[in-house]
Structure formats: structure tokens, C-alpha cells
N, C-alpha and C positions, 0 to 999 in steps of 0.2 A: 159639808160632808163630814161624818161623823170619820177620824182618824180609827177609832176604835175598828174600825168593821174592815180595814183597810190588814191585807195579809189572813183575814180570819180563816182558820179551815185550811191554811194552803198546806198542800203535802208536797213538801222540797227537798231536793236532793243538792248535790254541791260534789267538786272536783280540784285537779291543781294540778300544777305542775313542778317543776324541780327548783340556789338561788349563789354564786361563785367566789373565789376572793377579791372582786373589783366589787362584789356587794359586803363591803369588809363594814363590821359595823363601826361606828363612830366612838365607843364608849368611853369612858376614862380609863379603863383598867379595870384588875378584877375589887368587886365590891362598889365601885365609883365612888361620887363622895355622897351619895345617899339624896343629892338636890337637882342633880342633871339626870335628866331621862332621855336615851339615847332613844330615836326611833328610825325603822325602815321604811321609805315610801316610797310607791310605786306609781304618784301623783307626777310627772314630768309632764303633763302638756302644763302650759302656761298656767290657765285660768284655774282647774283645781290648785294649783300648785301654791298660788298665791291664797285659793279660800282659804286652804289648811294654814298656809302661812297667817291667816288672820284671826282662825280659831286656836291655832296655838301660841298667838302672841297674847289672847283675850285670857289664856287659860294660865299662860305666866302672870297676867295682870291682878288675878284675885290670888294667885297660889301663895303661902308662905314661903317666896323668895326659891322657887321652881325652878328650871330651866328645862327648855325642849328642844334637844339639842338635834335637826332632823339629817335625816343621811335619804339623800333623793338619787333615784337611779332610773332609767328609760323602764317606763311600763311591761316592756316585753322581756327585758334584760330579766327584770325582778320575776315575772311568772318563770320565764324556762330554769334559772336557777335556784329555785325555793326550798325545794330539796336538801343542795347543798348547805345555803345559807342559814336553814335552821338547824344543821350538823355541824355548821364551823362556829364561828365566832358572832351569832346577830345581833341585833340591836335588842334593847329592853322591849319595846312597845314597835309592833310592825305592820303594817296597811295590808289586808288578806278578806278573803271570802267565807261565805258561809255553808250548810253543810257537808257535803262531800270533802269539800275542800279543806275545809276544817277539821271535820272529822278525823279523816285520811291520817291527819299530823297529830293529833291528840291519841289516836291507836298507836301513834310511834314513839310517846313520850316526847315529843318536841314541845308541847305547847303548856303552859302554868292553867291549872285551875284559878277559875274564878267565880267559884261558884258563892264566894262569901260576899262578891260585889253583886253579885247579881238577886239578892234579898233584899237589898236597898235602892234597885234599881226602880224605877216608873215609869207609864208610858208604853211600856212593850208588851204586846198582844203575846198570846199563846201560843202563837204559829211561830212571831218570832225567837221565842223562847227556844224552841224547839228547835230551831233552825241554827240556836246556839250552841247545842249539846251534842256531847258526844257520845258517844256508843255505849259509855259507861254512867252515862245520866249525869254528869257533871257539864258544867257551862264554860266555857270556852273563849265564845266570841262576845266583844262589846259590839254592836249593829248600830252602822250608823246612816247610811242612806240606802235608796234601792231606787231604782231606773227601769222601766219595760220598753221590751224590746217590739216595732212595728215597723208599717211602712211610713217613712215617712218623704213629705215631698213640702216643694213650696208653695202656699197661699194661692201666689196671685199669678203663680202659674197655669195654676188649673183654672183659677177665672177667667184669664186672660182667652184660653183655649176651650173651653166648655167641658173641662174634663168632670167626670163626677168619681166620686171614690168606690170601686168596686169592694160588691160583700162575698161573690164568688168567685172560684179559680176560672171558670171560664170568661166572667166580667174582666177579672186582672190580663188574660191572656188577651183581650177587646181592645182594653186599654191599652195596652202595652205595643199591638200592634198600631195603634193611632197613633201612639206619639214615636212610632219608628217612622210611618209617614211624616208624621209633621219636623221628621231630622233631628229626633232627638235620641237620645239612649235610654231606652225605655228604664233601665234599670241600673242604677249606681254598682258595681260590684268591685267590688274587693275580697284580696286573701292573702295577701303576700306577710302578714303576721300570720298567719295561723289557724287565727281563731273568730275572726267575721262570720267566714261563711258558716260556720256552724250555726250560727240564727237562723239561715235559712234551715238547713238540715230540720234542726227542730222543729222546726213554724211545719213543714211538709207533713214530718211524722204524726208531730199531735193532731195535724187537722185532719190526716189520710185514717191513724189508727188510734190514737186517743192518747189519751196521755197517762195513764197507765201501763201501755205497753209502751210509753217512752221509759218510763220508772224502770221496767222488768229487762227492757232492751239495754239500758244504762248500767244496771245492775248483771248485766252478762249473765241473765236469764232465760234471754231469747238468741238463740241464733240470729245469724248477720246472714245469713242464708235463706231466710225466711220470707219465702215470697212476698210478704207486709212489707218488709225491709227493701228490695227490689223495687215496689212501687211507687217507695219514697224514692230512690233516684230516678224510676226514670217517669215521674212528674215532675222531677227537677229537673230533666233532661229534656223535658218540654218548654222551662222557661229560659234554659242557657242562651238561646239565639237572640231572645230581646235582655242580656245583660252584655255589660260593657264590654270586651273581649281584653286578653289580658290580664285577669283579676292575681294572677299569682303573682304579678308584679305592681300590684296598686296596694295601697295603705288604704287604711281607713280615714285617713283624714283626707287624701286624694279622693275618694269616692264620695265624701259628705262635699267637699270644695267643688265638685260637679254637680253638684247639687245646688249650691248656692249659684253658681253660674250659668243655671239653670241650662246648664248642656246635657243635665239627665235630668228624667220625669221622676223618678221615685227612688227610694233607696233601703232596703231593711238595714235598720241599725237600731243601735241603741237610744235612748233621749240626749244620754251627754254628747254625744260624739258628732253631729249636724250643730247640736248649740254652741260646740264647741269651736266649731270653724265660720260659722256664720257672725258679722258684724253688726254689734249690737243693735246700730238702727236697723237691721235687718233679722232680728229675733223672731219678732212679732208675726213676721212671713212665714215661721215654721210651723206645720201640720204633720197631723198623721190619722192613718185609718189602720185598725187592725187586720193583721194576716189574715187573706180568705180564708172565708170555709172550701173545705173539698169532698168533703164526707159529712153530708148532713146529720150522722149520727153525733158525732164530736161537735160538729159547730163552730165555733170562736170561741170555745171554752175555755184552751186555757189560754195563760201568758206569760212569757218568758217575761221575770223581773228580778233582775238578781242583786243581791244584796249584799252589801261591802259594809267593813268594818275594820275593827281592831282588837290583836291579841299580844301575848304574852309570850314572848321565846323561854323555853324551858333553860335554855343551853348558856343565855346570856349570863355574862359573871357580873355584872352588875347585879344580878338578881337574889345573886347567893348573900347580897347584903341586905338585911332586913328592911333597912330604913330606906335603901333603892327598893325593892321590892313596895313597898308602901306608897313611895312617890308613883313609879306606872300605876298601881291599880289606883290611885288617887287621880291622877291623868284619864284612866279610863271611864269613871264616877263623872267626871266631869263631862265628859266624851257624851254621856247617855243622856245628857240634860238638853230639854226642848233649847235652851239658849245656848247651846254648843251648836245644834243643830242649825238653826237661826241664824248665826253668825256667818259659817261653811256657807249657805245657801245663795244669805244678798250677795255674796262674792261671784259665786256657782250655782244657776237657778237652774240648771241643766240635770237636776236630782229630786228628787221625793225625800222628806226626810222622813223615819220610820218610827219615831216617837208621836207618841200622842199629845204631846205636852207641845212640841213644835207649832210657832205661831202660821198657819196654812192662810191667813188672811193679805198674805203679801205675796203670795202664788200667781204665778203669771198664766194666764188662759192655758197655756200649754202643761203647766205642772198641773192643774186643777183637770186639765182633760186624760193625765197620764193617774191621776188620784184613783178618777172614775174608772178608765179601762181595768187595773188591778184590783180594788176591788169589787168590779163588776165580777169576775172571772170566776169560774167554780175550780179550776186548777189554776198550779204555780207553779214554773218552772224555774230550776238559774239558769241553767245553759246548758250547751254540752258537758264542755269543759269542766265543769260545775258539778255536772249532775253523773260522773262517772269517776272511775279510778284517774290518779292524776297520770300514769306510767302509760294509762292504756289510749288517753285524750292526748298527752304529747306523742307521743311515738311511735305510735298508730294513724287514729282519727286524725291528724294534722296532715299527715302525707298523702293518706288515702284522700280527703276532699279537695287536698290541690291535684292528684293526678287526675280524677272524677272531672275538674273543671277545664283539666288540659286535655283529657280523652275520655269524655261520658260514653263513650257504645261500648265498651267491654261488663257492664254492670255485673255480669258472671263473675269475670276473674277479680275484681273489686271484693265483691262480698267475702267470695272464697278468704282472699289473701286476707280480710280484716277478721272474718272468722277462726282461720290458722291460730294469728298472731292471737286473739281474745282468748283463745285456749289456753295456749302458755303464760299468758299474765294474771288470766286470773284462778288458774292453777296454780302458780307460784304460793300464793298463803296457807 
């Protein structure tokens, strides 16, 4: 499958949140000494933790006498403090999203252009160009993998039981009631970070009303009041009863580990986040089928695939040294090469990587079936998180889908209260 065709055409948005002084950066001091690149990452489970470990020990190995000196901090620590971190003290080079999320920080002067690397880059389609750039048509992000978001479950669970993979919302609610009979939890769910359950959120919207009016609704163009808007909860208020109960106290990794334990049938998540708990001889058992359809208009059109990379802290004083400043965007150059990508992946096969030049010949059935789902898609989404204001996804959107999951019947006073508060935020600029 042609790399090339893969993101074509996608129209993406992107989001963020806020980063504190226990995300202190690592750096030498102001200026450094021009050969250590300090970086922020937000890689703390194990298995990324170690790729990146092995791409940036490959990237010391060709560099003229480099160093990559990384400052690792728990995943969620790093999103709710982002904010601060790229106001205080951050690292040179730091682990972040694409664009909303990116954007967001380049409108605030936080982030270094790099729009002189990105003339020499290759491999990267249009869409994701685009998905680089900021409001002011400068480039921003280096992109370095992307992951879609479905249902996913185990193999030989569903052999084992005759299950087949439902294409609609009333097949899913079928299934789902079957394997509450057969004693299982039809639905892995989690929320206690945050920002899980927004996949579903998403997956409902796009399929109920398209994915444009995800764009328009993200963009606080549409009220939250909006009868559309109401439909998506409470179609998601139809499948609460076959998910796990509890979700505001489950992780994400607890809800994939139900899965491998096959104590639940299915689970929306991401590609890394199952591959990531599940043990290696048990890889291979991992599947997935896309989000029903629920509105034959939309379809399975689009798919939530969001894309991670790396940028440039505007604020870092290493930076203010020419020959540091050379060293990151020489780090990021590196970064964008099919065999950076390559290296990240046999560590970490739970990713896409988003270069064309990346060797896709050693893709495990599951990354070659996640190739196809993405560029099958007529839309692309990231996320919520992603795809809106970073101020109005944490501080908002996070509290509303955990009360939603702890008392779905008020869907009135829900909307209302998120409507309220979207006024005042995005009235603020």
C-alpha cells in the first residue's frame, strides 16, 4: 500500500492542555554547550519509552558527538501542565501533538519556527504538512507517528464464541448484549485520566452527524445545546449499561488489561494502548473493527488518527544559543527520516509511522490493517482533546464526560452547563 495516499486530503484539527516545575527541564544552563539537546517526553509507559530510548541513542550514534539528554515525566502529568512548561523553563526539543494543539502554542509565541527544516524534509504528504503549520503558515511540528482510534477486541475470543464484528449501532448493541450473557463486559471502559472517553464522544458524533459538524462543534461554532449534540449523548446513554461500570476510576491501561484477560469483549481505544499491555506472544490476538455506523449518511467515514511529534520550545535558553539551536533542529532532521521512524517502531509496532520513506515491509498484520482503515477514510480526525481549545478540553470537556458517565439522565443540564462555560472561553480572545 502506497504510504503516499495514506493522510491524503485529511482535514485535521488538534488541541492541548496546560506543563509545572516538577516538568523542570533538564538543560545545562542558559545557552548549553551547544552539543547536549535537552528534551521533554511524555513517553512513560515502558515500551515507547525504551523505542525513543533506542531512536535517540541511533541518532547520537551518526551525530557529530550529540547528546540527547531526555527528561521523561508520566504522560498525563506532561499534558495537564503544558501550559506552564512552555512558560517556565522547558526543555530544547519536546514530545507534543499536531494541530490544534500545536497551533494553540505557536499563536502564543511558545513554539520556534521551523519552517527552514521543513524544505528539506521528505516523505510527508500534504495533509501532513498542514497539520504542521500554524495559523501563520509557518511549520512548527516535526510528525513523527500516528495511531487510529477503533474498536478493538481479541482474536480468538470472538472465534472461540461465534462473535462477528458488527458494521452497525444496532449490530454493536446485539453484540454487546451477547456477551453480557455469556458473563462478560461487553465494553472495556475507562476515564479516570481524562481523556479515554472522548474517543467515544467522537466516534458517536461523527457517525450521528458528520464530521464537519465535529470541526464546527470543536471550533465553538455550534452550540452544545444543539439538539445534534444531545443525540450524541444520549446514544451514548444507550450503550452505558453494557460498559464496565466505574470508568472514572479505571485507567486506560486497566481497561486494555480486561481485555487481554478477556474479562471484556471489546474496547475503543487507541492501537498503542491494547498493544501496549498485551504480551508479546499475545500480540498477534489483537484485532479491531471500525466504529459503527449510526447515520447511514456519514457512514464510517471518518477516523480518529492522531498524530504525535516533536517541536521546538521557544522559551528554552539553550535555544538562545545558536550552535544549541542547530543541534535540535539537527535532531528533528533526523527525527523526519524513514529510518528514525524504523528504528522507534521494531521497538514499538503499536504505531503507523507517517513518512513515506518508512520501511512498512515489516508491519505486523495489525499495523498494515490500521495503514488501510486511515487511508481508507474520507475524514481525519485527532481527538477531542486535539481537535478543540486546549482551556476548553481540560476544564471543561474532562469534567462534563466524567459526570455524564456517573449521571447520564440530566443530558439538559450537561449541555446547558458546557454551553455556559464555551461562551466565556471562547469569548475570552
Amino acid at each position: 500500500m502506497s504510504r503516499r495516499s495514506l493522510l491524503r486530503g485529511a482535514a485535521v484539527g488538534a488541541g492541548a492542555v496546560a506543563l509545572p516545575a516538577l516538568l523542570t527541564a533538564c538543560g545545562s544552563g542558559p545557552g548549553g554547550d551547544g552539543k547536549t539537546i535537552t528534551l521533554g517526553s511524555n513517553s512513560s509507559d515502558p515500551v515507547p519509552k525504551k523505542a525513543f530510548a533506542d531512536a535517540f541513542a541511533a541518532y547520537e550514534a551518526q551525530s557529530d558527538g550529540r547528546k540527547v539528554k531526555v527528561n521523561t515525566v508520566d504522560h498525563n502529568t506532561f499534558q495537564e501542565n503544558i501550559n506552564r512548561y512552555l512558560q517556565g523553563k522547558p526543555d530544547d526539543v519536546f514530545m507534543w501533538f499536531a494541530g490544534n494543539r500545536m497551533q494553540f502554542f505557536a499563536e502564543k509565541g511558545l513554539l520556534h519556527d521551523i519552517s527552514d527544516n521543513w524544505q528539506g524534509y521528505k516523505g510527508f504528504s500534504a495533509a501532513l504538512k498542514a497539520q504542521s503549520t500554524g495559523a501563520d503558515g509557518k511549520q512548527y511540528l516535526t510528525p513523527y507517528y500516528y495511531y487510529p482510534w477503533a474498536v478493538f477486541h481479541r482474536k480468538s475470543l470472538f472465534a472461540d464464541r461465534g462473535y462477528q464484528a458488527p458494521r452497525t449501532l444496532d449490530e454493536y448493541v446485539a453484540l454487546a448484549e451477547r456477551m453480557k450473557k455469556d458473563k462478560l463486559d461487553p465494553i472495556a471502559f475507562c476515564d479516570k485520566d481524562g481523556w479515554p472517553a472522548m474517543g467515544t464522544f467522537d466516534y458517536i458524533d461523527m457517525r450521528t452527524n458528520g464530521y464537519e459538524f465535529h470541526k464546527s462543534l470543536m471550533a465553538g461554532e455550534v452550540a452544545w445545546t444543539d439538539k445534534r449534540v444531545r443525540e450524541v449523548f444520549d446514544t451514548w446513554r444507550r450503550l452505558l449499561p453494557y460498559c464496565q461500570p466505574g470508568a472514572n476510576g479505571r485507567t486506560w491501561q486497566e481497561a486494555a488489561n480486561s481485555l487481554q484477560k478477556k474479562e471484556a469483549g471489546m474496547a475503543v481505544l487507541g492501537l498503542p494502548h491494547p498493544g501496549a499491555q498485551f504480551p508479546k506472544g499475545e500480540q498477534g490476538d489483537i484485532d479491531f473493527f471500525p466504529f459503527p455506523e449510526i447515520n447511514p449518511e456519514h457512514g464510517q467515514d471518518a477516523v480518529e488518527a492522531p498524530i504525535d511529534g516533536f517541536l521546538l520550545a521557544k522559551k528554552s535558553k539553550n535555544l538562545k544559543n545558536d550552535k544549541s539551536l542547530e543541534s535540535a533542529k539537527d535532531l528533528l532532521k533526523w527525527l523526519a527520516t524513514g529510518k528514525a521512524e524504523d528504528i522507534y517502531l521494531k521497538s514499538d509496532p503499536n504505531n503507523v509511522a507517517v513518512s513515506d520513506q518508512a520501511d512498512i515491509s515489516a508491519y505486523s498484520p495489525l499495523q498494515k490493517k490500521a495503514v488501510e482503515l486511515v487511508s481508507g477514510a474520507k475524514q481525519i480526525s485527532q481527538f477531542l482533546d486535539r481537535d478543540t481549545r486546549p482551556d476548553f478540553s481540560s476544564t471543561v470537556m474532562i469534567p462534563a464526560i466524567q459526570k455524564f458517565i456517573s449521571d447520564p439522565d440530566d443530558v439538559d443540564g450537561l449541555v446547558n452547563d458546557i454551553e455556559r462555560q464555551k461562551k466565556t472561553i471562547f469569548a475570552a480572545d
